[in-house]
C-alpha positions in Angstrom: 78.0 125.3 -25.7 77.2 124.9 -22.3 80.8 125.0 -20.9 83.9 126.8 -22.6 86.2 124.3 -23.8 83.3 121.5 -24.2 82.9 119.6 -27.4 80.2 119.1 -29.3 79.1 116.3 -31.2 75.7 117.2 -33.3 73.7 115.4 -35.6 69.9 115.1 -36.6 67.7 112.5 -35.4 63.6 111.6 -35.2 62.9 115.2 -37.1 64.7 117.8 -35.0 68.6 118.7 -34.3 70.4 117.1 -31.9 73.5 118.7 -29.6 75.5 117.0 -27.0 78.3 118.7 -25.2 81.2 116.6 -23.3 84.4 117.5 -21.8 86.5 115.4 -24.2 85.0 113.7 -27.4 82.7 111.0 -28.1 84.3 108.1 -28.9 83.6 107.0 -32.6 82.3 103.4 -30.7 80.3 105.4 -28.8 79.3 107.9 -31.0 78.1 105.1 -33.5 75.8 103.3 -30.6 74.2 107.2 -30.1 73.3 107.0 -33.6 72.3 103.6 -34.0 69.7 104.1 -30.6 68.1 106.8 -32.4 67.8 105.2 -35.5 66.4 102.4 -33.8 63.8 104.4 -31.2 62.8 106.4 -34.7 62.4 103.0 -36.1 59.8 101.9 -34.0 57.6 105.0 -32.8 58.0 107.4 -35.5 54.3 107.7 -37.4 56.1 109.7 -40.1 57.7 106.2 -41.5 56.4 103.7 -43.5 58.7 101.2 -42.1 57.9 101.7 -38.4 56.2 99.4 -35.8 53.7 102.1 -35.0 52.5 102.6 -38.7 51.9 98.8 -38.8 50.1 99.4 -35.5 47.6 102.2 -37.9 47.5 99.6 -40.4 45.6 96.7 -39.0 44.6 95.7 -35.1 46.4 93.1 -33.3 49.0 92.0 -30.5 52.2 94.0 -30.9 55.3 93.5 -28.9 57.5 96.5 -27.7 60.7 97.5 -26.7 62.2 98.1 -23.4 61.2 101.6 -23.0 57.7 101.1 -23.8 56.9 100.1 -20.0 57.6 103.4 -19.1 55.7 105.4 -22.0 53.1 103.0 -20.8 53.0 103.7 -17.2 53.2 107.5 -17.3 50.7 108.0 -20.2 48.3 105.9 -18.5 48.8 108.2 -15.4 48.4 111.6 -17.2 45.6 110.2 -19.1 43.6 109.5 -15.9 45.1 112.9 -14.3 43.4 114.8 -17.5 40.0 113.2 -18.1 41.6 111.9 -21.5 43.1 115.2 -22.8 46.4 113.8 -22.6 46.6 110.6 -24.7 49.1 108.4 -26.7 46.2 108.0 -29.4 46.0 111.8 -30.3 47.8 110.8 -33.6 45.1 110.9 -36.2 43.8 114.0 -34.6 46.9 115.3 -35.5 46.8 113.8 -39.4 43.0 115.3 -39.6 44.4 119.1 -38.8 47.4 118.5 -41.4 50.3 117.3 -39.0 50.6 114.1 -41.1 53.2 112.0 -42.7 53.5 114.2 -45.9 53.4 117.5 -43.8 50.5 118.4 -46.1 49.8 121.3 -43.2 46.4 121.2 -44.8 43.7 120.5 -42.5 41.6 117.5 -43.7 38.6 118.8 -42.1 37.5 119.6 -39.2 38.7 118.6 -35.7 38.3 114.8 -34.8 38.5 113.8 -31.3 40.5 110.6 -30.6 39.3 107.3 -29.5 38.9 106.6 -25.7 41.8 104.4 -24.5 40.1 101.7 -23.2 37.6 101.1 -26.2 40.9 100.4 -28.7 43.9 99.7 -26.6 45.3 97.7 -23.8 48.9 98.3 -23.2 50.7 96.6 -20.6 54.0 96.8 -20.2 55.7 95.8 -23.8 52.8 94.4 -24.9 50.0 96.5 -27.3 46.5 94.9 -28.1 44.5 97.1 -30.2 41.0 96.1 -31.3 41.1 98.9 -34.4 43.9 100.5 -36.3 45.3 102.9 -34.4 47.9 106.5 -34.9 50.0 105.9 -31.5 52.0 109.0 -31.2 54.3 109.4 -28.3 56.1 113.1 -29.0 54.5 114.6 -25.9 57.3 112.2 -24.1 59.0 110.4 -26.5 61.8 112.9 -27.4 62.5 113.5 -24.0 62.6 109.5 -23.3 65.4 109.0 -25.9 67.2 111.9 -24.0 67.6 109.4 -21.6 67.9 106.4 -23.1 71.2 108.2 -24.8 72.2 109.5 -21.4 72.0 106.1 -20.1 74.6 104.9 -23.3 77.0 107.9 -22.3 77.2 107.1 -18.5 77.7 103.6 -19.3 80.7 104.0 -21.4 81.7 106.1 -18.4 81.1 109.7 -20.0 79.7 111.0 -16.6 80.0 115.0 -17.3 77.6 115.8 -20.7 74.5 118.6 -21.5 72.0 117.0 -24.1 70.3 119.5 -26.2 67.3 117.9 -28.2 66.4 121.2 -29.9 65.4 122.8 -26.5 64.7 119.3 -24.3 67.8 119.9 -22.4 69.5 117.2 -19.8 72.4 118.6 -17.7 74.2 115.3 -16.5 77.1 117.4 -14.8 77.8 118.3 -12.1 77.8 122.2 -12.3 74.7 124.1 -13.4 73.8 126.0 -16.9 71.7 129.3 -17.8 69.3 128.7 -19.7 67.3 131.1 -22.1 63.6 130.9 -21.8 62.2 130.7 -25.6 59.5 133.7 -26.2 56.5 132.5 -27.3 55.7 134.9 -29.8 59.8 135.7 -30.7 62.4 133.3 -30.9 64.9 135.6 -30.8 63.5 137.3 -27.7 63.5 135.5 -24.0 61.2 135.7 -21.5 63.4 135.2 -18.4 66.3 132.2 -17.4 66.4 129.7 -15.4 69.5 128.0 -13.8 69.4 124.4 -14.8 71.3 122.1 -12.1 71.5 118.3 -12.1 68.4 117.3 -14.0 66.1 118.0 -17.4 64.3 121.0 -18.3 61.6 120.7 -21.3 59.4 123.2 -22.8 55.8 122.8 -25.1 55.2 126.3 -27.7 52.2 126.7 -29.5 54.5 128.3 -31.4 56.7 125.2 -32.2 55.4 123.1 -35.2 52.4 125.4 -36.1 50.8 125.6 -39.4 47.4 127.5 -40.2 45.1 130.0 -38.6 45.7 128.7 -34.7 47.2 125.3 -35.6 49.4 123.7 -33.6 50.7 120.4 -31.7 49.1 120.3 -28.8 45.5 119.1 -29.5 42.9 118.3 -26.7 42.0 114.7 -26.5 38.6 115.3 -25.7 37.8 117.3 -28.4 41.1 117.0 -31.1 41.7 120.5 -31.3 44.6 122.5 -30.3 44.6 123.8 -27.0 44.3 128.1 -27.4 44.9 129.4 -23.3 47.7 128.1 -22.7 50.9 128.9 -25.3 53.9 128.0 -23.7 55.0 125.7 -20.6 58.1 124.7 -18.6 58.9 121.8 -17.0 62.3 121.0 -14.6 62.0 117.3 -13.7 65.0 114.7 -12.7 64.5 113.0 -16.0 63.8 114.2 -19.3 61.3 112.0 -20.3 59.2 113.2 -17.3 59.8 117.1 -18.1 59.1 116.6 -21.5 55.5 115.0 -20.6 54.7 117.4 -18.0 55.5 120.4 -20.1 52.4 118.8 -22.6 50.5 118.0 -19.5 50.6 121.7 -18.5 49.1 122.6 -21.4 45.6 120.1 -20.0 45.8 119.7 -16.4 46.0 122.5 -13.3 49.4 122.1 -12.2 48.3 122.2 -8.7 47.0 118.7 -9.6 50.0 117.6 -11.6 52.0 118.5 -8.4 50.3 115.8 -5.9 51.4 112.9 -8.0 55.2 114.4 -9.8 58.2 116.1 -8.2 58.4 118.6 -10.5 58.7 122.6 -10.6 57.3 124.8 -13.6 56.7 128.2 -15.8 53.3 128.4 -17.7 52.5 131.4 -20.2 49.1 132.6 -21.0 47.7 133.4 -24.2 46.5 136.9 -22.3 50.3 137.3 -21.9 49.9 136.3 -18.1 52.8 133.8 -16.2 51.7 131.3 -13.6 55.0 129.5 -12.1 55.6 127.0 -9.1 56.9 128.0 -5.5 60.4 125.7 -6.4 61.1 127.2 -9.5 64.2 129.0 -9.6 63.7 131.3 -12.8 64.0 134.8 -13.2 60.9 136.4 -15.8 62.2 139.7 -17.4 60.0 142.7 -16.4 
């Protein structure tokens, strides 16, 4: 609980556990629509349901039409996949289903690594509109978790719930007014931490090539040039004003310098070595145990 006296309302959602802390309870209105937004963002860019508009989209090529939010995922995919020479990509998804990560979680690798398509040769996305010219595996989850942070945020200042900390299974959003220490995950423990970091105003995500890992040196975060999972970097921080944009970053880290990340985002950062060595930005406010 990120305040004493806070209450909690926690429920799963899109495969992970979700906690978010207000100073009086959620509604039941309002804690119905929270449900019903996830259900419905799971609905359409989840590739581990049969019923979803991105399986459809793996199914067959065509013209799809999105929601709302897809304009954003769009735009800021688009960006990072220019930023990292096509490392960073939306169609990583049957990359991922090719090392095991697939809808049955057969954690089994189907042989071995495949890179993805390049964007341009299968896709155009403008906007809310997808045209693919193959069958596709869209997958979003380098951004998409933290996206319905926000979309949820958005639901909880509009029914005038200003004060609130959003905790999607470590993709936090503080939308209060005071600020919150926050544990730094250990890469190798999770019971250990590396350091804190005060977390004002604003989201802080993190990527772990520890986090959904499977194998001998399987993980999550695959290269897009090649499809395989990235082994120098194994953990990243993000602090951004919106989750959606920590939560990409923190995957971006993994691909691009930050020092290049940092002429196009406002942003500040922790990245962890696989030597065991830290890198961090000038603005982050952190403290790393000695």
């Amino acid at each position: 609980m990120p305040h004493p006296g806070w209450q909690n309302f926690g429920f799963d959602g899109i495969g992970t556990r979700w906690e978010i802390s207000t100073p009086a309870p959620v509604a039941p209105a309002l804690r119905a629509g929270l449900l019903a937004e996830v259900e419905r963002y799971d609905s359409t860019w989840s590739r581990f349901r049969a019923d979803s508009l991105v399986t459809r989209v793996s199914v067959a090529p065509g013209q799809y039409g999105l929601p709302a939010e897809a304009s954003g995922l769009a735009a800021l995919y688009r960006q990072l996949y220019s930023l990292s020479g096509g490392a960073m990509t939306p169609l990583i998804g049957k990359s991922l289903e090719q090392l095991g990560y697939d809808p049955q979680y057969s954690l089994r690798p189907h042989g071995a690594a495949i890179a993805p398509p390049a964007w341009d040769d299968v896709l155009e996305w403008h906007g809310t509109s997808l045209t693919t010219t193959a069958p596709v595996v869209l997958d979003i989850g380098a951004a998409g978790k933290g996206q319905l942070v926000d979309l949820l945020a958005g639901q909880l200042r509009s029914h005038g719930v200003p004060d609130f900390f959003i905790d999607a299974s470590g993709d936090l959003l503080n939308g209060g007014r005071q600020p919150v220490q926050v544990a730094l995950e250990h890469p190798y423990d999770a019971t250990k931490a590396i350091g804190t970091v005060p977390l004002g105003s604003g989201a802080l995500c993190a990527s772990a090539s520890n986090r959904r890992a499977w194998g001998d040196g399987l993980h999550h975060v695959l290269d897009g040039t090649t499809g395989a999972p990235v082994r120098t970097v194994v953990a990243t921080w993000a602090l951004a004003d919106s989750a959606m944009e920590a939560d990409a970053l923190a995957t971006a880290l993994f691909l691009v310098p930050a020092a290049d990340l940092e002429q196009h985002f406002r942003f500040s950062w922790l990245k962890v070595f696989s030597n065991g060595s830290a890198e961090y930005s000038a603005a982050f406010e952190g403290a790393l145990f000695t």
